[in-house]
C-alpha positions in Angstrom: 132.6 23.1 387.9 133.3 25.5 384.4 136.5 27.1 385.0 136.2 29.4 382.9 139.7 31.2 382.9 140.7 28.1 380.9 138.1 28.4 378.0 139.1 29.0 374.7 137.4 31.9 372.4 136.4 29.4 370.3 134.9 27.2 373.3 132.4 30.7 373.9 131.5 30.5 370.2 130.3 26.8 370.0 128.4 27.4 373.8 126.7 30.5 372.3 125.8 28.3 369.3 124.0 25.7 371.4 122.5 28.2 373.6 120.6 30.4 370.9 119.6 26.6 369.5 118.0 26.1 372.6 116.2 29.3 373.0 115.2 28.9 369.3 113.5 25.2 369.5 111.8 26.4 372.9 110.8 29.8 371.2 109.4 27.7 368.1 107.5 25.1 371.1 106.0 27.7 372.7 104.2 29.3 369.6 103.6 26.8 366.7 101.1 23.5 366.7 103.1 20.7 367.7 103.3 18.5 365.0 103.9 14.7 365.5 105.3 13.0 362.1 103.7 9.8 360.2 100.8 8.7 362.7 99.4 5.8 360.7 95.0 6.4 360.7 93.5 2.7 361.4 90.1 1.7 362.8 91.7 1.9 366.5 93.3 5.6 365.8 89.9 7.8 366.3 90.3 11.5 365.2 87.8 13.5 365.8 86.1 14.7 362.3 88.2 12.6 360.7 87.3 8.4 359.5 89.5 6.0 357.2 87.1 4.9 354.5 88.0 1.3 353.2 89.2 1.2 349.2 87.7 4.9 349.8 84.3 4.5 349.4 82.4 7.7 351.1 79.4 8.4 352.7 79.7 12.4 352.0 77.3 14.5 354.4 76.1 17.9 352.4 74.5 21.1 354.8 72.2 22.7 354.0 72.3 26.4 352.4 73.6 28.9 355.6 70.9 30.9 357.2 71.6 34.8 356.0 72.2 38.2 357.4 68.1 38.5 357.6 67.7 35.2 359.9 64.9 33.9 357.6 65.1 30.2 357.2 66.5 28.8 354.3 65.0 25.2 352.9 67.7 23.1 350.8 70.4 24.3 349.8 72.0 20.4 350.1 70.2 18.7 346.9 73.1 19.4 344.6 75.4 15.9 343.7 79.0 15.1 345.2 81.9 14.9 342.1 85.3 13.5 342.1 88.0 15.9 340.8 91.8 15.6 341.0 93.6 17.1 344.1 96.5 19.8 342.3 100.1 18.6 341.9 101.9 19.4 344.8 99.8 21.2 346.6 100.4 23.8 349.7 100.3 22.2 352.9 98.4 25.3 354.2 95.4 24.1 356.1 92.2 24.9 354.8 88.5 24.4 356.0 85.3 23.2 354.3 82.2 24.3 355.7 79.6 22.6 353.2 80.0 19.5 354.1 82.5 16.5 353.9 85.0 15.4 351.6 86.9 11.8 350.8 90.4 12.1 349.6 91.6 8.6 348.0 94.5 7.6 345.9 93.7 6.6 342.6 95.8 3.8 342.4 95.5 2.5 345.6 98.5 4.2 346.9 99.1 5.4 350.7 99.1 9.0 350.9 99.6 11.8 353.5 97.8 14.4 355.2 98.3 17.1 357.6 95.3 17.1 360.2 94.9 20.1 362.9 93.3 18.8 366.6 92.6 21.1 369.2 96.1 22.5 369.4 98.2 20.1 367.6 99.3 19.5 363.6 99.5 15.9 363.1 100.6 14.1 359.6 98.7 11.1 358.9 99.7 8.4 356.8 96.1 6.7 354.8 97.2 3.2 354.0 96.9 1.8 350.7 93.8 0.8 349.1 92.0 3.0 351.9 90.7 6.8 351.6 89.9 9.7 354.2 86.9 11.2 355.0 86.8 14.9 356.1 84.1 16.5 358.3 82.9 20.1 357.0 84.6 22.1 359.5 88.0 20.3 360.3 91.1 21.4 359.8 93.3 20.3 356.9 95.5 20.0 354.3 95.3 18.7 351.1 96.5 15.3 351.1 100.0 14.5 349.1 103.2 11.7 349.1 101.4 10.0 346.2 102.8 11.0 342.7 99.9 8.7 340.7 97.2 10.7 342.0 94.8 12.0 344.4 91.2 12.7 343.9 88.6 14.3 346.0 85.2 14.1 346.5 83.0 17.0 347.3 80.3 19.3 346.5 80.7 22.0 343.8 79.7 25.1 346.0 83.0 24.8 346.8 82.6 25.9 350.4 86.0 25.8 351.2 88.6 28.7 352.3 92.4 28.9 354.2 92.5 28.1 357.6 93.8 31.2 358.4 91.1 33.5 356.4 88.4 31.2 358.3 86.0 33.0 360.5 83.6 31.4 362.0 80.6 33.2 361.5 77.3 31.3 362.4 74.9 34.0 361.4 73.1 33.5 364.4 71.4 37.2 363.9 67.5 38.1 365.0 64.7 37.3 362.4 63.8 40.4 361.0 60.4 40.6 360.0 58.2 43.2 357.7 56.7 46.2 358.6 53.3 46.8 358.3 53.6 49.5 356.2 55.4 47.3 353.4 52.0 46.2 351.9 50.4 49.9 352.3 49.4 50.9 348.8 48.5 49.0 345.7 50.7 47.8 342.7 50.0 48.6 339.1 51.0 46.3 336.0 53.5 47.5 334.1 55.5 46.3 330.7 59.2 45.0 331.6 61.6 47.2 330.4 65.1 46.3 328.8 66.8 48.6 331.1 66.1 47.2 334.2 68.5 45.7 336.5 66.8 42.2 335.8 67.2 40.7 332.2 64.1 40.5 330.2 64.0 37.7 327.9 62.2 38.2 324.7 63.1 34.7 322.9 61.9 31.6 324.6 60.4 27.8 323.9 59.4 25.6 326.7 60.7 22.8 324.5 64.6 24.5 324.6 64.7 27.3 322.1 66.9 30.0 322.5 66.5 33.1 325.2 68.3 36.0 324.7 67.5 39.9 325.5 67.5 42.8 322.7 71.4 42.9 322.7 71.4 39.3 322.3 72.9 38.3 325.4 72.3 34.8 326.0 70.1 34.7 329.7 69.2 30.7 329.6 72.0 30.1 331.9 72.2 30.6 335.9 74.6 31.8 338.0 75.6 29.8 341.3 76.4 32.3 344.2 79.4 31.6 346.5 79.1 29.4 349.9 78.3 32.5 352.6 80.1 33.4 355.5 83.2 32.9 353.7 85.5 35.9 353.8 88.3 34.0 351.1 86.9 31.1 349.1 89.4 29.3 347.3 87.4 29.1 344.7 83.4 30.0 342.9 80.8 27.5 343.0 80.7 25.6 339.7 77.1 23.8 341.0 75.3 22.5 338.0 72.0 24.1 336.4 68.8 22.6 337.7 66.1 22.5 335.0 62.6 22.2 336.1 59.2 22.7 334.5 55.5 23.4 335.7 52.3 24.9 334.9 50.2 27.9 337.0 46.6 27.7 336.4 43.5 29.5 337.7 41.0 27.3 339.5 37.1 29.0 339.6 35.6 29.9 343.0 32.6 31.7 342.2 33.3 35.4 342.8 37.3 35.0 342.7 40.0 32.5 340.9 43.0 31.0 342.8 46.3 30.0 341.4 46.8 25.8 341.2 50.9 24.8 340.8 51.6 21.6 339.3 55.0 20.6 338.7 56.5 18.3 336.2 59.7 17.7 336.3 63.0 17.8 338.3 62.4 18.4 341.6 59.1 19.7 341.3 58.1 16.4 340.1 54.4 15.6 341.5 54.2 19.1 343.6 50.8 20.3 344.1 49.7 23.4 345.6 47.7 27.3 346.0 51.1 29.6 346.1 48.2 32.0 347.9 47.6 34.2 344.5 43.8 34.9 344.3 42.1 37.5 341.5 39.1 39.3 342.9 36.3 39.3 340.2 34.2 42.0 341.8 37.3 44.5 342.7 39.3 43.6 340.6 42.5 43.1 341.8 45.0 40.2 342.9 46.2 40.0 346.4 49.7 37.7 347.0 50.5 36.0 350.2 54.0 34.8 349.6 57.2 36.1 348.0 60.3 33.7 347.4 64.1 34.3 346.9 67.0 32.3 345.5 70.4 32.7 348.1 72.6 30.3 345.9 72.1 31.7 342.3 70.5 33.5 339.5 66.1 32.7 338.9 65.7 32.2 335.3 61.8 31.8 334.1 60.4 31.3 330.9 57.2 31.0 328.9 55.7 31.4 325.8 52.9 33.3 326.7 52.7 36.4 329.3 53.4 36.3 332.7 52.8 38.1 335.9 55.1 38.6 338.5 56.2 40.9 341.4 59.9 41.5 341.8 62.1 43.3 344.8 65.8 43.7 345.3 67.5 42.8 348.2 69.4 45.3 351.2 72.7 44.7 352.6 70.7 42.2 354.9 68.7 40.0 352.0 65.3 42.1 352.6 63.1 43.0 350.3 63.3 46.9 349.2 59.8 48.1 349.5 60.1 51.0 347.1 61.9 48.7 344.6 58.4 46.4 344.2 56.7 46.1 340.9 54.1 44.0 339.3 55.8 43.6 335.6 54.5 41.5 332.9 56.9 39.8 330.9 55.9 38.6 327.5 58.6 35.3 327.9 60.1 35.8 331.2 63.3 36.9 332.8 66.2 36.3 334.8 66.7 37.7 338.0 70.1 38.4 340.2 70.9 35.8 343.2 68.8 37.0 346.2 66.2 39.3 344.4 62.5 38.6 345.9 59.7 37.7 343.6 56.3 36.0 343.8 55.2 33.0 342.1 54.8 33.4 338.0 50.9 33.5 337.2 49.3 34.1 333.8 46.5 37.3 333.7 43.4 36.5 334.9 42.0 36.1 331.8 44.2 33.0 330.8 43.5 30.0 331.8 46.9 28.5 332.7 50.7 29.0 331.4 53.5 26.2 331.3 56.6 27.5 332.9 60.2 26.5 332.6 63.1 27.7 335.2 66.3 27.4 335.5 68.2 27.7 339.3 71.0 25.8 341.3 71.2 22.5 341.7 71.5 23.3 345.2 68.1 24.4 344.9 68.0 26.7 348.4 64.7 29.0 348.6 63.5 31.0 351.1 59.6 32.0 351.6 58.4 35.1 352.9 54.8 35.2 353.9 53.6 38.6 353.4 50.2 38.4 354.7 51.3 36.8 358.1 54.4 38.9 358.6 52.2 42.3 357.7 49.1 42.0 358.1 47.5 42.0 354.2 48.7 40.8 351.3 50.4 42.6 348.4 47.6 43.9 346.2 47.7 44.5 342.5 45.2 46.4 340.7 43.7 45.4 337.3 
């Protein structure tokens, strides 16, 4: 038994030392991830979201482009290529989270490396072998991987759909599918000549064949602008996706008493596309109905022609819906580039042309979404001649 009458002040100092030790570590248990120090990652050590790659070869998964405040499907969004780009010097061991997809850390020289992996409720730090790599599922946990001063590299996607750990909220979007009004088609449309004040960017310089595009203050507009991953309070960083350059023709195709618009694409994606975008030119009433408007969530629309072309263009709410008393029918003499999310039909030349070669410039990503006026509302949008 402690007799205490026998302790010495100096005895009370070193208990109250290991006491407040105690209560400190079982403080720190109680509120911090345990963390578990060098696990080595084999083929029998299974983590979920988490695979060794062998001399880190990858089999990256890409998702598609997020479904948006509006609940409107979005197609693509994944088409965009994976690069390999160093990890930084030293790097934070902060956990962070990508949500696009998956990414492959490997050492450059074949060097075991470490990383710092979350579970449900624990931190663990893995050690990759040598001449092996890790592969990340979108949505785990982690931190960049160090312990190798030759090198890491990564492989991912430039949408760079990746934020902290702690700034990650996960936000599925999962919001009702809002749909037109019937009154968003009441009225007609009249043609009129773009304007250089608009919110858009008219071009007035442009060759199919690469010229240059500039507006009247000579601000270059041949370029796009990638929009950041959604859903992501923090990114770490902005998308850097590559341009996609595609070309194709719109052409009207007789029918007697009206003329229907024929795509054809010729390059890029659109590579052997066919198809009637629904824009049809009544002879007798003269007017053009449209079925269909389209909108880009991942970046700027750049088009281009040298001849005239048609088109109907809406901004966006809060929500990604198209504005109904922002809709015009402009003609632009060589095109235009719009902001990320604005609404706009297909290009088509005036009825009285036969057919216009187009060239556009969007994402690599290449996400679009397609509303279908007439089914939604009733009628299509009209525009009379």
């Amino acid at each position: 038994m402690l007799d205490l009458k026998r302790l010495k002040p100096i005895d009370f100092v070193n208990i109250s030392v290991v006491v407040s030790s105690l209560l400190i570590f079982y403080f720190f248990q109680q509120i911090l991830p345990e963390m578990s120090q060098g696990v080595l990652l084999n083929e029998e050590h299974k983590v979920n979201g988490v695979t060794l790659k062998a001399s880190g070869q990858s089999d990256l998964s890409t998702l598609p482009w997020p479904t948006g405040l509006n609940g409107r499907k979005v197609n693509d969004g994944n088409l965009d290529e994976t690069i390999v780009k160093p990890v930084p010097a030293n790097p934070s061991k902060e956990l962070i989270v990508r949500v696009d997809g998956s990414t492959l850390y490997r050492s450059k020289n074949g060097n075991s490396f470490k990383i710092l992996i979350k579970n449900e409720e624990n931190v663990v730090e893995y050690i990759i072998p040598s001449k092996n790599g890790v592969q990340i599922e979108a949505n785990t946990a982690h931190s960049y991987p160090f312990g190798d001063d030759g090198g890491i590299e990564e492989v991912s996607r430039q949408t760079n759909g990746v934020t902290l750990l702690n700034n990650f909220n996960e936000q599925s979007a999962k919001v009702e599918r809002k749909t037109l009004e019937r009154t968003f088609v009441d009225g007609t449309l009249q043609l009129e000549e773009a304007t250089t004040n608009a919110a858009y960017d008219v071009v007035l310089q442009s060759s199919v064949e690469g010229g240059k595009f500039q507006t009247t203050s000579g601000k270059s507009v041949d370029t796009m602008t990638p929009a950041s991953w959604p859903h992501l309070n923090t990114p770490l960083y902005p998308s850097r996706v590559p341009t996609l350059e595609q070309e194709f023709t719109m052409e009207w195709v007789d029918q007697g008493d009206t003329k229907e618009i024929l795509f054809k694409g010729l390059s890029g994606h659109l590579t052997g596309g066919e198809g009637r975008p629904g824009v049809i030119f009544d002879k007798t009433r003269n007017i053009i109905s449209i079925n269909l408007l389209l909108s880009r969530p991942d970046g700027s629309f750049f088009i281009s022609t040298d001849q005239e072309l048609i088109m109907i263009v809406a901004q966006s709410d809060s929500n990604g819906e198209p504005i109904k008393s922002t809709l015009e029918a402009i003609i632009f003499k060589n095109g235009a580039k719009l902001p990320t999310g604005w609404w706009h039909s297909v290009p088509f030349p005036r009825p009285n042309q036969q057919k216009i070669h187009l060239y556009e410039k969007i994402a690599s990503t290449d996400a679009n979404i397609v509303l279908n006026v007439l089914e939604e509302a009733g009628a299509p949008l009209v525009i009379q001649l």
